[in-house]
C-alpha positions, 0 to 999 in steps of 0.5 A, a space after each residue: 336066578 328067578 325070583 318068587 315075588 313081583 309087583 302082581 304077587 307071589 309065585 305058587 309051587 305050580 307056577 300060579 300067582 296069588 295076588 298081594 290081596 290074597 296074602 294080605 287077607 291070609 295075615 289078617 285072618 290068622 291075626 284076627 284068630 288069634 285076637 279071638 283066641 284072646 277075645 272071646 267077642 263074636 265079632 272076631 269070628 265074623 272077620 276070620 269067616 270074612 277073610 276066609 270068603 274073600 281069600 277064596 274068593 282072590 285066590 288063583 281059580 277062585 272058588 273053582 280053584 286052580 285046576 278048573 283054571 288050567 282046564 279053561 286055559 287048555 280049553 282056550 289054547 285047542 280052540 284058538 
């Protein structure tokens, strides 16, 4: 059986990993969300605005996202 999980991250449904940063970032940011829901303090906002930048930032393709990382991958595997 294959699993979804390893010492790099988790598996995507098209078989990208998302690193164990990305994932942290995402349940800091929901519980900084909800912190702001509580606490109406704009300091909450900034850390939601921060995890979001640095979630895309860590994600598989980056900002590009995952298609414009298959397409450079493709690229490379004609050229070689």
């Amino acid at each position: 059986m294959r699993t979804r999980s390893g010492r790099v991250g988790l598996t995507g449904r098209h078989g990208e990993r998302y690193s164990w940063v990305y994932w942290a970032v995402t349940a800091a940011g929901v519980a900084f969300l909800v912190v702001d829901i509580f606490d109406d303090g704009a300091i909450w906002n900034y850390a939601v605005i921060v995890c979001i930048v640095i979630g895309i930032a860590v994600r598989p393709g980056g900002v590009r996202g995952r298609r414009a990382t298959a397409a450079a991958d493709e690229q490379a595997s004609r050229d070689a």
